[in-house]
Steps between C-alpha positions, in 0.01 A plus 500: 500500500569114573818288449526150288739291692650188360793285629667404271830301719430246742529589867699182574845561656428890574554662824202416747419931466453445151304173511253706740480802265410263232232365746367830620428643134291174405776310312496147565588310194701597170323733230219547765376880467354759749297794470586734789482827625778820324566537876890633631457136710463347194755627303790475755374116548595487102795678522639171749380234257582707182704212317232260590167672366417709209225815549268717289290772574153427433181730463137328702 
């Protein structure tokens, strides 16, 4: 199982944690999406930037 991560807020003006939590899952730029890992890493970097990206579950 994979996740489909796209930000959907801007980091600008967030806390330098979640600017770096943004970074660290591959999210650079608005409505940029990720494929990553169903991992418990994963999902509790998510859970920080929850009101800034939207997530599915995908099947590969």
């Amino acid at each position: 199982m994979k996740l489909k991560v796209t930000q959907t807020k801007s980091g600008i003006g967030r806390s330098p944690k979640q600017r770096a939590t943004l970074k660290g899952l591959g999210l650079t730029r608005m409505n940029r999406e990720r494929i990553l890992p169903d991992t418990s890493a994963t999902r509790g970097m998510l859970a920080k930037v929850a009101h800034l990206v939207e997530w599915q579950e995908v099947n590969e």
